[in-house]
DSSP file (Angstrom, degrees, kcal/mol; ACC not computed):
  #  RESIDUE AA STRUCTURE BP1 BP2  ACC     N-H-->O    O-->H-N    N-H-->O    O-->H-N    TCO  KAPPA ALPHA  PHI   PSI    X-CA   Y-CA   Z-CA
    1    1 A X              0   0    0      0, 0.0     2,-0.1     0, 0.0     3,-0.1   0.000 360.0 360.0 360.0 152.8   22.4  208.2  135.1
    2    2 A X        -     0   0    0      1,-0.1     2,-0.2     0, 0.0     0, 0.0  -0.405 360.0-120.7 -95.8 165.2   21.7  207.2  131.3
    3    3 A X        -     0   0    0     -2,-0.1     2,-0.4     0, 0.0    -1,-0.1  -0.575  31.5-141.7 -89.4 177.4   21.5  203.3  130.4
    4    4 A X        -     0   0    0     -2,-0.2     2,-0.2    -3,-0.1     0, 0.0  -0.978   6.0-128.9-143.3 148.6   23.9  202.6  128.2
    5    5 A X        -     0   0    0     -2,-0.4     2,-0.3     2,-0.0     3,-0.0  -0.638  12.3-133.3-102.1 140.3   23.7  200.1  125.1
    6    6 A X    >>  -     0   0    0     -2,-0.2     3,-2.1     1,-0.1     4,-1.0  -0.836  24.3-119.7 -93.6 151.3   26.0  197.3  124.0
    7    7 A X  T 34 S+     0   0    0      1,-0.4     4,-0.4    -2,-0.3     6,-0.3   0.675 118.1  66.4 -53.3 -36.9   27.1  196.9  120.7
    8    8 A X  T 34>S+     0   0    0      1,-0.2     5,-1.1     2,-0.1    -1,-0.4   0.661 107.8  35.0 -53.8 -18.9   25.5  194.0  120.9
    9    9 A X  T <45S+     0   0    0     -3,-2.1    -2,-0.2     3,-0.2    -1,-0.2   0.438 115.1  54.1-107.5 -26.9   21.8  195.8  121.2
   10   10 A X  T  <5S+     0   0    0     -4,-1.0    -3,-0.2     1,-0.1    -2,-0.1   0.542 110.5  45.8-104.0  11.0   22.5  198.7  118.9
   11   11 A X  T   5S-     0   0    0     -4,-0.4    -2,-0.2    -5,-0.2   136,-0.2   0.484 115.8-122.8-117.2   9.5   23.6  196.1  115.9
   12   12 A X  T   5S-     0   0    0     -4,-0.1     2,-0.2     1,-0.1    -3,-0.2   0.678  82.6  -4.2  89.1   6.5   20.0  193.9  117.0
   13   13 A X  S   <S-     0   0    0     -5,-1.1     2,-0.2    -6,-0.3    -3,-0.1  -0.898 114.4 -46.1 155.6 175.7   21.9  190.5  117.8
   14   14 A X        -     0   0    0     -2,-0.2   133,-0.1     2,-0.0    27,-0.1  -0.665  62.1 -90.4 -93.6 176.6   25.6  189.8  117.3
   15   15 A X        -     0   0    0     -2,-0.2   133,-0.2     2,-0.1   132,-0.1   0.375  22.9-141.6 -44.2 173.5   28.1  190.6  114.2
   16   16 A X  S    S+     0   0    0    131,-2.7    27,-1.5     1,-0.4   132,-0.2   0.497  84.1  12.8 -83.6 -41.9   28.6  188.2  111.5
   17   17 A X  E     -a   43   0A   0    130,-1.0    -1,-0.4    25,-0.2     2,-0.3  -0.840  63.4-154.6-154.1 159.4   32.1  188.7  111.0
   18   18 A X  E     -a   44   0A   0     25,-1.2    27,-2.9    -2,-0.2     2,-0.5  -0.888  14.5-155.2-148.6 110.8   34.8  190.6  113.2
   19   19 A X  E     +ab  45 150A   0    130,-2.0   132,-3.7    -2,-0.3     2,-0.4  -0.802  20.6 173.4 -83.6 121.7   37.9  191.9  111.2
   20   20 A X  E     -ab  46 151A   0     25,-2.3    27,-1.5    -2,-0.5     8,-0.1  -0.952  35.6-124.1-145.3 114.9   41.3  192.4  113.3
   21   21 A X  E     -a   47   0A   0    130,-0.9     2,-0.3    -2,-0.4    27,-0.2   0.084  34.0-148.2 -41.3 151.7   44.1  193.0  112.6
   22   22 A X        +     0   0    0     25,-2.2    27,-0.3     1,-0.1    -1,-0.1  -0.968  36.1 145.6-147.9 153.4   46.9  190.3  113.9
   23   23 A X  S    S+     0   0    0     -2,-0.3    31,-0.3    25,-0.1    32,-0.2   0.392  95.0   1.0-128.4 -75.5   50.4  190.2  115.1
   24   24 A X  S    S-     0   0    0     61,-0.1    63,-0.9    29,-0.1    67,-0.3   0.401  95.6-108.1-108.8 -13.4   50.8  187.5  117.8
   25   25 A X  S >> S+     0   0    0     61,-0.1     3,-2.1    65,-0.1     4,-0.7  -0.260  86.7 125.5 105.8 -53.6   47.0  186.1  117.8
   26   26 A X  H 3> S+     0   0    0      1,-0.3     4,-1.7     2,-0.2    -4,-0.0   0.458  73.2  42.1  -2.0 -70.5   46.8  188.0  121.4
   27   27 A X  H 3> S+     0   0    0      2,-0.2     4,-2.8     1,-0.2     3,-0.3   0.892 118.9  40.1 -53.1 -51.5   43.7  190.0  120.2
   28   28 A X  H <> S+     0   0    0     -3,-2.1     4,-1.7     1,-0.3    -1,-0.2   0.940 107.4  59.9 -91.5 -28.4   41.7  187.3  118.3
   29   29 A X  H  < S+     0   0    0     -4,-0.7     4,-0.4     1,-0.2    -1,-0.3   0.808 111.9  44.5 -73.4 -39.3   42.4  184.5  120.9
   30   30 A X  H  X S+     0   0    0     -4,-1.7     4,-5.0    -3,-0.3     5,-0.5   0.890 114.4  49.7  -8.2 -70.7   40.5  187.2  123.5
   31   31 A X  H >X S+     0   0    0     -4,-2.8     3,-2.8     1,-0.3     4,-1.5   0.862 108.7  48.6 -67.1 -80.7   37.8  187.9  121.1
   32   32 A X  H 3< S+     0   0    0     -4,-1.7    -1,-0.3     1,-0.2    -2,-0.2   0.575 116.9  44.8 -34.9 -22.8   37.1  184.4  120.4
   33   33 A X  H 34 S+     0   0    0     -3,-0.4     4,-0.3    -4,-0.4    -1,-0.2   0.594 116.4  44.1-100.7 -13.8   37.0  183.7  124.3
   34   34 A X  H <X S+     0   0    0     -4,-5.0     4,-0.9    -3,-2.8    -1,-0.2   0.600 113.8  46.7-104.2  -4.9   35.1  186.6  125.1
   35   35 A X  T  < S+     0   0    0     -4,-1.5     4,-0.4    -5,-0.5     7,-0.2   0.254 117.4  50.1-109.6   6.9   32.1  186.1  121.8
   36   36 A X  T  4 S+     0   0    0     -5,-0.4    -3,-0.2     3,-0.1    -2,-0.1   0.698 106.6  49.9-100.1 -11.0   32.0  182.1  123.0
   37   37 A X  T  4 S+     0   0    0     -4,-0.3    -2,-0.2     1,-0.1    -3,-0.1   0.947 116.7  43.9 -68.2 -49.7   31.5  183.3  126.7
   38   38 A X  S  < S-     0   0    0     -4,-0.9    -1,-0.1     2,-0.1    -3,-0.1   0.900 104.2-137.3 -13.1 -66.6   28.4  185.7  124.9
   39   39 A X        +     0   0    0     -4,-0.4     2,-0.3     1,-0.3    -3,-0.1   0.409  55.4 150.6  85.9  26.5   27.7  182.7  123.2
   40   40 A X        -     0   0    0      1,-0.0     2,-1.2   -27,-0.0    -1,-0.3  -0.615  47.6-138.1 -93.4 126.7   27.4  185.4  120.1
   41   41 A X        +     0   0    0     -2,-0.3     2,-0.7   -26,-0.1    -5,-0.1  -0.581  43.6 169.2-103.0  71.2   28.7  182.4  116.8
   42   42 A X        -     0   0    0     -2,-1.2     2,-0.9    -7,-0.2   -25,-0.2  -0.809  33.3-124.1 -90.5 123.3   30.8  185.3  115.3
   43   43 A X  E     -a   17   0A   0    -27,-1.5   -25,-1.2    -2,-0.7    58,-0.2  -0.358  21.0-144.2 -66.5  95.9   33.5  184.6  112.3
   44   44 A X  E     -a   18   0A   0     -2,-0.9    57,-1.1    50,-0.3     2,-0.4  -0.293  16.9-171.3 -61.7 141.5   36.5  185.6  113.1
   45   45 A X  E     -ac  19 101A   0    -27,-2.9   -25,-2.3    55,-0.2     2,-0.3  -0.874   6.5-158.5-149.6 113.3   38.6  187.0  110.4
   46   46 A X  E     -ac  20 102A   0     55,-1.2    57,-5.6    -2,-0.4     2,-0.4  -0.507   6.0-164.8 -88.6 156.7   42.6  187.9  110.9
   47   47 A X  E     +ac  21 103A   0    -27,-1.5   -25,-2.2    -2,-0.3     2,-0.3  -0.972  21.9 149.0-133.4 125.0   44.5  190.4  108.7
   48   48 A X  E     - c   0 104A   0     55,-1.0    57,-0.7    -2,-0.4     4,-0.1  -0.960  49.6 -62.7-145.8 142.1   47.9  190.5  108.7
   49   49 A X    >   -     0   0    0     31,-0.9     3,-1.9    -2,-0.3     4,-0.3  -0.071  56.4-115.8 -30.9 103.1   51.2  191.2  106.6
   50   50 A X  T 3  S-     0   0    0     55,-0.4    -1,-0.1     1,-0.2     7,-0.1  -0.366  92.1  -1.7 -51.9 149.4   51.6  188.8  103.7
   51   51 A X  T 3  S+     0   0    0      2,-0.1    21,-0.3     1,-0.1    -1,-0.2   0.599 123.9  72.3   0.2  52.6   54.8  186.5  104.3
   52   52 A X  S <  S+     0   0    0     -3,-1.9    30,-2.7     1,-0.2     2,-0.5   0.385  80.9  63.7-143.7  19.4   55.8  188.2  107.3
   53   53 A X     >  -     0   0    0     -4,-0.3     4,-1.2    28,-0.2    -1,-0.2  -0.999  69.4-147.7-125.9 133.1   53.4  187.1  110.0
   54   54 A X  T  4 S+     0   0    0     -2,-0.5    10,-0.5   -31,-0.3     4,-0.5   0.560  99.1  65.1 -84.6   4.6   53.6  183.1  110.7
   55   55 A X  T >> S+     0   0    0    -32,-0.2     4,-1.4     2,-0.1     3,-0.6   0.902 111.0  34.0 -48.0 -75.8   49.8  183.3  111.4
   56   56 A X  T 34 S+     0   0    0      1,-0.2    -2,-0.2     2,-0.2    46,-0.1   0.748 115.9  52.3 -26.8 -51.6   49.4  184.2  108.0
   57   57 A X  T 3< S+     0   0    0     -4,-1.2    -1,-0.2     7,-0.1     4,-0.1   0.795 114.8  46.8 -67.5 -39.0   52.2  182.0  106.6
   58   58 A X  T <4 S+     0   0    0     -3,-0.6     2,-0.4    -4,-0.5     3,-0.3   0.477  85.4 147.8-110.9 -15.1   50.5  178.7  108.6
   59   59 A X     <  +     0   0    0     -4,-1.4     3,-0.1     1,-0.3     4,-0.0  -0.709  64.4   9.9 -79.4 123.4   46.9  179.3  107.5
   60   60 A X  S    S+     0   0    0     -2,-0.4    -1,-0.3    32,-0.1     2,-0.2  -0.962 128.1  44.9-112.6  11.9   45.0  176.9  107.1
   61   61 A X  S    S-     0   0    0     -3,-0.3     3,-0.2    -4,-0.1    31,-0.1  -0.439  95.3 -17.8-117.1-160.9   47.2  174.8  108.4
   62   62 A X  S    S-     0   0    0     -2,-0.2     2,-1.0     1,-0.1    -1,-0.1   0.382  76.2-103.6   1.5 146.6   50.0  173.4  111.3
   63   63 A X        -     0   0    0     -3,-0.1     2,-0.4    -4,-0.0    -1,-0.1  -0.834  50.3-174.9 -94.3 112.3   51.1  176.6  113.1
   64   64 A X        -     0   0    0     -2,-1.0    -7,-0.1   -10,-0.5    -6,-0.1  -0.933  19.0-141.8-114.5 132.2   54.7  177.4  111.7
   65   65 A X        -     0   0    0     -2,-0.4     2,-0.4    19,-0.1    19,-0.2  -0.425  25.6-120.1 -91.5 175.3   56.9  180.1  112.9
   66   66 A X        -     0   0    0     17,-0.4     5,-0.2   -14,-0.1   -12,-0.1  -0.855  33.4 -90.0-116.1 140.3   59.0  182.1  110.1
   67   67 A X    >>  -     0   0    0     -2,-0.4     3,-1.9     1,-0.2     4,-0.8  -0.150  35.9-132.2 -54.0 128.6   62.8  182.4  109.8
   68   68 A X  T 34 S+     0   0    0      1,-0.3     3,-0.3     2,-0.2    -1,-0.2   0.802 105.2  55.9 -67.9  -4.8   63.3  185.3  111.8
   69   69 A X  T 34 S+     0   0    0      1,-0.2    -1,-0.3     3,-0.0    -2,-0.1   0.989 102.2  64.8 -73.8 -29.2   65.9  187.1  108.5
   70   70 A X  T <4 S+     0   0    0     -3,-1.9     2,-1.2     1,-0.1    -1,-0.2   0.633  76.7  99.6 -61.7 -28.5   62.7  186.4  106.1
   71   71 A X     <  -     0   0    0     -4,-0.8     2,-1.0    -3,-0.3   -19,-0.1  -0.397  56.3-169.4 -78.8  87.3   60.5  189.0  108.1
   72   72 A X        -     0   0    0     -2,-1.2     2,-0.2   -21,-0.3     5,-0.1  -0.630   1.1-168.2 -86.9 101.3   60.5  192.4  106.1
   73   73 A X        -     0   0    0     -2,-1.0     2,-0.2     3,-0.1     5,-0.1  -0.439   4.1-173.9 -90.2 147.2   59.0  195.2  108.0
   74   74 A X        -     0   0    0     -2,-0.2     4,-0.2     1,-0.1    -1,-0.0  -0.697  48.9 -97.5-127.8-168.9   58.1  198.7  106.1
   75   75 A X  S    S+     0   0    0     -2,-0.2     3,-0.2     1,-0.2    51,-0.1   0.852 128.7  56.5 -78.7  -8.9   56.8  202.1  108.0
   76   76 A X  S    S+     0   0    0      1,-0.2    -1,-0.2    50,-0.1    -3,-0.1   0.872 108.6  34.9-103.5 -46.4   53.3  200.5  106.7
   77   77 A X  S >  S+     0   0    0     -5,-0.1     3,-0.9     2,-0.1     2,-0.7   0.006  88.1 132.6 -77.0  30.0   53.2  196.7  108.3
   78   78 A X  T 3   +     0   0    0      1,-0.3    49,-0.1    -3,-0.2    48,-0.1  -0.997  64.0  23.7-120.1 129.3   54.7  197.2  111.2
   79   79 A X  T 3  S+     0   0    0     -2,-0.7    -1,-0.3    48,-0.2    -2,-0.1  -0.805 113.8  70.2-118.2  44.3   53.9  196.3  113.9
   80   80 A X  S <  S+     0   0    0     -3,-0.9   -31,-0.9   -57,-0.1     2,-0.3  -0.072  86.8  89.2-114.0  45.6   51.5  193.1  112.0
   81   81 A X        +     0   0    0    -33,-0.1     2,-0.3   -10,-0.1   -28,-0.2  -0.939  49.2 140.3-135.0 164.9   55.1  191.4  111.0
   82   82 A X        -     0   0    0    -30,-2.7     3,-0.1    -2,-0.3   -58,-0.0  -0.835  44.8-143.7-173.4 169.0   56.7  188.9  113.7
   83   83 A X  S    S+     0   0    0     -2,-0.3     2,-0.9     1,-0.2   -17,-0.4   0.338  92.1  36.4 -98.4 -57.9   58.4  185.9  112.9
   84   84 A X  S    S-     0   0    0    -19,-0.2     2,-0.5   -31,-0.1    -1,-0.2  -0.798  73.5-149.0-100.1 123.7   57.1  184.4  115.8
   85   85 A X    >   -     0   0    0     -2,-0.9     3,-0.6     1,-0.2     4,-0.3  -0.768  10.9-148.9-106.1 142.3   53.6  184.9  117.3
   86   86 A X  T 3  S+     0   0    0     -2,-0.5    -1,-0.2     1,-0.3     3,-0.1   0.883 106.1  25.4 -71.9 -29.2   53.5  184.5  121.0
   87   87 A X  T 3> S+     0   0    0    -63,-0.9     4,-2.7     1,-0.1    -1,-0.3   0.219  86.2 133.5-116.0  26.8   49.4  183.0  120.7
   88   88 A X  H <> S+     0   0    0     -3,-0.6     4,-1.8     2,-0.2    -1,-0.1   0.927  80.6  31.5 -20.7 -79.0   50.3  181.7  116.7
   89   89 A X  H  > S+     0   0    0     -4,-0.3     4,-1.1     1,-0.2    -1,-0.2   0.913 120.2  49.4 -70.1 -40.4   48.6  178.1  117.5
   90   90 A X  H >> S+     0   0    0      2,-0.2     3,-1.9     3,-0.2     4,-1.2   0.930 111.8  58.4 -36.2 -60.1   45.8  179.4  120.2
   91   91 A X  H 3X S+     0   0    0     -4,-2.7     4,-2.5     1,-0.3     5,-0.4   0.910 105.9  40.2 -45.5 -85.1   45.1  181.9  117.4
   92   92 A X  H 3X S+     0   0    0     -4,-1.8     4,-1.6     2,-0.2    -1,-0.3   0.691 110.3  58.2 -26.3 -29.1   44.3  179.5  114.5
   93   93 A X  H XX S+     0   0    0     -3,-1.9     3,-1.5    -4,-1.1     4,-0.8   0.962 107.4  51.5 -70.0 -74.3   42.3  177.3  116.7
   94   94 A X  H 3X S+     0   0    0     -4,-1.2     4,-1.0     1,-0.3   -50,-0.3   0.670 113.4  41.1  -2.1 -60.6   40.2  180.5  117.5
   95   95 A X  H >X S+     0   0    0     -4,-2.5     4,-1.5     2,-0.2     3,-0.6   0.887 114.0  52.1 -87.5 -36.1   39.6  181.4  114.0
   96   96 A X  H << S+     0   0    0     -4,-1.6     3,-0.3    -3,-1.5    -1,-0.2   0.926 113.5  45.4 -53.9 -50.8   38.9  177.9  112.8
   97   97 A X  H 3< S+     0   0    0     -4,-0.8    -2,-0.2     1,-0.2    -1,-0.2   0.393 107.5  55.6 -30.5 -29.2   36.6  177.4  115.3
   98   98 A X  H << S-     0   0    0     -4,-1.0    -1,-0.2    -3,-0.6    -2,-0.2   0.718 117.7-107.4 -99.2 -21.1   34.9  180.5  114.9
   99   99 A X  S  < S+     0   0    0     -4,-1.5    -3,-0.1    -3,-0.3   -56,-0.1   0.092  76.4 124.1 129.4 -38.5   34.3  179.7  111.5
  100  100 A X        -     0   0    0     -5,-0.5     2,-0.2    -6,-0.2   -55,-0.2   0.404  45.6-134.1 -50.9-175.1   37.0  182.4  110.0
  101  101 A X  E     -c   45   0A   0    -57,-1.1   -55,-1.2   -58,-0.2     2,-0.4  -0.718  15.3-124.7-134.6-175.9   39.7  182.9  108.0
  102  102 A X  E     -c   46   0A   0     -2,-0.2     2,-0.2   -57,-0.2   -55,-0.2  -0.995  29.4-169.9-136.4 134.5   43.0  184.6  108.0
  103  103 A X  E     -c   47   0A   0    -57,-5.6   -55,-1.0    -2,-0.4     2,-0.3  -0.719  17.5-131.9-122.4 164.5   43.5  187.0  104.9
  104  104 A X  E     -c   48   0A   0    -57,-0.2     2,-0.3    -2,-0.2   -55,-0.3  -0.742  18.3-156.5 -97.9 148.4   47.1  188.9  103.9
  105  105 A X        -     0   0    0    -57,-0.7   -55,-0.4    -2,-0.3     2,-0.1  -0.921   9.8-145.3-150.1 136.6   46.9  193.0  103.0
  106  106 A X     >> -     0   0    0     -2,-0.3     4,-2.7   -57,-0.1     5,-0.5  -0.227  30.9-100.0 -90.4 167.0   49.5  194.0  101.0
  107  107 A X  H  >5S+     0   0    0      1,-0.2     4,-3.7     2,-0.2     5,-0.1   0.931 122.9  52.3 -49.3 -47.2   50.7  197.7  102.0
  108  108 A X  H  >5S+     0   0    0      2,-0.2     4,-2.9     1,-0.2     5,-0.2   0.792 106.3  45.2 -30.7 -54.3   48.8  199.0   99.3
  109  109 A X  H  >5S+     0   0    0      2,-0.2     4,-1.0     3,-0.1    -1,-0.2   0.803 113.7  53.2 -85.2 -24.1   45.8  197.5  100.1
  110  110 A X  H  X5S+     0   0    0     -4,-2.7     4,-2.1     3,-0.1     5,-0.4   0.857 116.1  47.2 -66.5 -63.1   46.7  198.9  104.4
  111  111 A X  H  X<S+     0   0    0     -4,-3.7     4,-1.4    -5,-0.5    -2,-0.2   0.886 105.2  50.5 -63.7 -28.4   47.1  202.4  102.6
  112  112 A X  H  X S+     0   0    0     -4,-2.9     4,-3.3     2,-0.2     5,-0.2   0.924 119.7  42.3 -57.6 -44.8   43.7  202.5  100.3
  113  113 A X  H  X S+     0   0    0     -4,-1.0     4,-3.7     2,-0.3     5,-0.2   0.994 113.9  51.4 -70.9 -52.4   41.6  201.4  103.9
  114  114 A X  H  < S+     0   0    0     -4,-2.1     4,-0.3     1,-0.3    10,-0.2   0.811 113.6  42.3 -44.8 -59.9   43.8  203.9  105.8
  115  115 A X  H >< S+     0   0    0     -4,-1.4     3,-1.2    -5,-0.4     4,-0.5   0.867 113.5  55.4 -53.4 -63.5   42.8  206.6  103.1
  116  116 A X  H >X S+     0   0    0     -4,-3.3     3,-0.7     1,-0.3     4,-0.6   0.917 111.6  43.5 -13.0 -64.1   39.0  205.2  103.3
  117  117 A X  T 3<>S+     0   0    0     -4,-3.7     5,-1.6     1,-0.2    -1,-0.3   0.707 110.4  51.7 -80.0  -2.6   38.9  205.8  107.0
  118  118 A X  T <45S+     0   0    0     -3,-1.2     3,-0.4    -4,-0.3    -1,-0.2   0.335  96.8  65.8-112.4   1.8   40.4  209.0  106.9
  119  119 A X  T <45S+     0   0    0     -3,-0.7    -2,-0.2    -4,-0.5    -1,-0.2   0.406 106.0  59.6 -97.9 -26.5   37.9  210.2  104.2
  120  120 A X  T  <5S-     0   0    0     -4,-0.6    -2,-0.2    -5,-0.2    -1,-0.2   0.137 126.8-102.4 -96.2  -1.2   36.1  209.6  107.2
  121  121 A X  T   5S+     0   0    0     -3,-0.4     2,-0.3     1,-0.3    -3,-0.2   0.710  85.7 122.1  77.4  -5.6   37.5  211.7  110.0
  122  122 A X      < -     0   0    0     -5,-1.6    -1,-0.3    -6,-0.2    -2,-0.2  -0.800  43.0-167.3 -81.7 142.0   39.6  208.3  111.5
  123  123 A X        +     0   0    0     -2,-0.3     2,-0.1    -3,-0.1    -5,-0.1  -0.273  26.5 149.4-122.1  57.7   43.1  208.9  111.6
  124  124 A X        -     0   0    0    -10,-0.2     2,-0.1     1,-0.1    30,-0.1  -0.474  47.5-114.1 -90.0 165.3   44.5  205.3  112.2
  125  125 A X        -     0   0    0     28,-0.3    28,-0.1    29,-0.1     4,-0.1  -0.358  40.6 -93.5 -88.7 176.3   48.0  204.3  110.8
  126  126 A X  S    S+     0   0    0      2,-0.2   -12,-0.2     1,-0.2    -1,-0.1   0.556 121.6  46.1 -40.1 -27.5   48.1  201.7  108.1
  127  127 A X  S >  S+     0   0    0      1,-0.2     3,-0.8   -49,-0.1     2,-0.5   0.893 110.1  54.8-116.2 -54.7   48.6  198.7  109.8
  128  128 A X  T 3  S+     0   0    0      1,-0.3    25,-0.2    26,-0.1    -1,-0.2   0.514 101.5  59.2 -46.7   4.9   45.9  199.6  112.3
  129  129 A X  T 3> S+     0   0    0     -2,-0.5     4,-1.5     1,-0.1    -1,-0.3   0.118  77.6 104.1-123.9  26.6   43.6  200.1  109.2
  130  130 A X  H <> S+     0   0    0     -3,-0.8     4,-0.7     2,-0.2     5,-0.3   0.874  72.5  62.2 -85.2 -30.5   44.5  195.9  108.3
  131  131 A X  H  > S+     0   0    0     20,-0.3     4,-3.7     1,-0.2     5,-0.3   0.993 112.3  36.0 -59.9 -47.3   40.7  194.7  109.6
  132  132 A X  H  > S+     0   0    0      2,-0.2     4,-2.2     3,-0.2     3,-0.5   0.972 117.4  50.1 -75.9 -51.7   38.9  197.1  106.7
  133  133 A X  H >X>S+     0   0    0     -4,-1.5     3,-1.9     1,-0.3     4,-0.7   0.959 113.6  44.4 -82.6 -86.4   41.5  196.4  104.0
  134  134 A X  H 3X5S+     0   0    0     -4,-0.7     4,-2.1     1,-0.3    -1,-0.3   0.693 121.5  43.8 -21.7 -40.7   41.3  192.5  104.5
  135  135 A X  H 3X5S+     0   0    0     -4,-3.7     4,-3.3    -3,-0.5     5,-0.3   0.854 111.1  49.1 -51.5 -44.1   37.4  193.1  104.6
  136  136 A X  H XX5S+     0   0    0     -4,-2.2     4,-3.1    -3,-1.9     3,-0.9   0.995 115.3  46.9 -71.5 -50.6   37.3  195.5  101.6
  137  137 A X  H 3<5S+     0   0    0     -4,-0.7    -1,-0.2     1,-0.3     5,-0.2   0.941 115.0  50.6 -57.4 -50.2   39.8  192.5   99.3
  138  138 A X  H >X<S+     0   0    0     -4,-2.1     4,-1.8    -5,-0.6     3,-1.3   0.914 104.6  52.0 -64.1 -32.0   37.5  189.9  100.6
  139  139 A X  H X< S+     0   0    0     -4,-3.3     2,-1.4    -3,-0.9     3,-0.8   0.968 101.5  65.7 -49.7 -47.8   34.1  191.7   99.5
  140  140 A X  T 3< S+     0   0    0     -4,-3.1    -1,-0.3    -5,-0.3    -2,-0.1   0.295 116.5  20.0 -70.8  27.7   35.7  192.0   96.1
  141  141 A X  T <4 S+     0   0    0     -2,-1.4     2,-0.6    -3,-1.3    -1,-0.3   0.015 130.5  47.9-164.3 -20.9   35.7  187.7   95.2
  142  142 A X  S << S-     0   0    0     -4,-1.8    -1,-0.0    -3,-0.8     0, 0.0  -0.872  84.5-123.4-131.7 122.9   32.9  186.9   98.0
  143  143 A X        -     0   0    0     -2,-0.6     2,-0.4     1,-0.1    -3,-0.0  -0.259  31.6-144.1 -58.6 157.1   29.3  188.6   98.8
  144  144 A X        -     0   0    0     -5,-0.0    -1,-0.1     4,-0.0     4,-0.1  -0.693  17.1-167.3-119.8  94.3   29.2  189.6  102.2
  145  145 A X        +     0   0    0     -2,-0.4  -129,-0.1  -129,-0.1  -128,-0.0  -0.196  39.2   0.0 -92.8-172.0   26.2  189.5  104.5
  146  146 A X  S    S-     0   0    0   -130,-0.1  -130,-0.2  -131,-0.1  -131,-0.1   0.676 100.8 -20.1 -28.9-154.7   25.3  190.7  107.4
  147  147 A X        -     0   0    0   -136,-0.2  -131,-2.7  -132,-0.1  -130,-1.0  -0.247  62.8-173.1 -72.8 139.5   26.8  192.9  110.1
  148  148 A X        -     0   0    0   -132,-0.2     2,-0.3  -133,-0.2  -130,-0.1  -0.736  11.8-139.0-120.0 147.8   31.1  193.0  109.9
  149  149 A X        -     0   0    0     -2,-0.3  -130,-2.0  -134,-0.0     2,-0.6  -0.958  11.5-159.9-123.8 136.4   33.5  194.6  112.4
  150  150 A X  E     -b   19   0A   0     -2,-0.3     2,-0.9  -132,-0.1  -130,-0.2  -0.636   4.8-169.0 -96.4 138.9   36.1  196.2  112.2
  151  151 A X  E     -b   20   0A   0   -132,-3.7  -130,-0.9    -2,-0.6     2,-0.5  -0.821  10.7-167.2-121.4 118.3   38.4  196.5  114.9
  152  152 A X        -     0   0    0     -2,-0.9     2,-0.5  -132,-0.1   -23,-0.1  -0.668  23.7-141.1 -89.6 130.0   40.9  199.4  114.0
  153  153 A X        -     0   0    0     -2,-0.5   -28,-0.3   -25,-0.2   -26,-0.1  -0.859  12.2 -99.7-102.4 149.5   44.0  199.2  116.7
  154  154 A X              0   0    0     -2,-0.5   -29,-0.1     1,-0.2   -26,-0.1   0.464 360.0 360.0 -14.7-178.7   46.2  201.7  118.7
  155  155 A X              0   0    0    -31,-0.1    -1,-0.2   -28,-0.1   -28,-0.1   0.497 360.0 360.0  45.0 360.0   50.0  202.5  117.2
């Protein structure tokens, strides 16, 4: 049987940053619980549908949910629009803690990464492609050092 390597071991220590895409917080409130159990001091960084996510809406503060008529979904955000997110305040704690932030990507900016990764032989949908677009729009106003992930999701 082969050993097998952790991501942690083939990137030489943990990430700097982990980009994920966000809906309800589900995902980052996980990752945060499973990189302080590591004990790996990784930044979390959510991406989500400007005004349509109340993660998004509520960063960097109070967790606020959004009136649910306000929430405009297109074939490109969905499914990172909600009005309500089921882990909203867990989430934010997460990301504060970790050190993150929580960034908006505009459709545009979901369809350039999508088009990026697919230049690349990934075929993820738009909204799955929010971790790299939030990444790529943050490179462009802040340097970025050491190892990022991205975590592309299903659907």
């Amino acid at each position: 049987m082969m050993p097998t390597r952790s991501l942690h071991d083939e990137l030489g220590g943990a990430a700097a940053t982990l980009w994920v895409p966000v809906r309800n917080g589900t995902t980052i409130v996980a990752a945060h619980r499973q990189l302080r159990a590591l004990g790996w001091p990784v930044a979390l960084h959510a991406v989500g549908s400007p005004g349509n996510n109340p993660i998004v809406t509520s960063w960097p503060g109070p967790y606020r949910t959004l009136p649910s008529h306000a929430v405009v979904t297109t074939e490109h955000n969905e499914p990172l629009v909600n009005w309500h997110a089921l882990h909203g305040p867990d989430a934010l704690t997460a990301i504060t803690d970790s050190g993150g932030a929580v960034h908006a990507a505009t459709d545009d900016e979901l369809l350039a990464a999508q088009a990026l990764l697919t230049g690349y032989g990934v075929q993820p949908t738009a909204a799955a492609s929010a971790g790299l677009a939030g990444l790529l729009a943050h490179a462009r106003t802040t340097p970025v050092s050491g190892n990022q992930i991205v975590v592309l999701t299903g659907r």
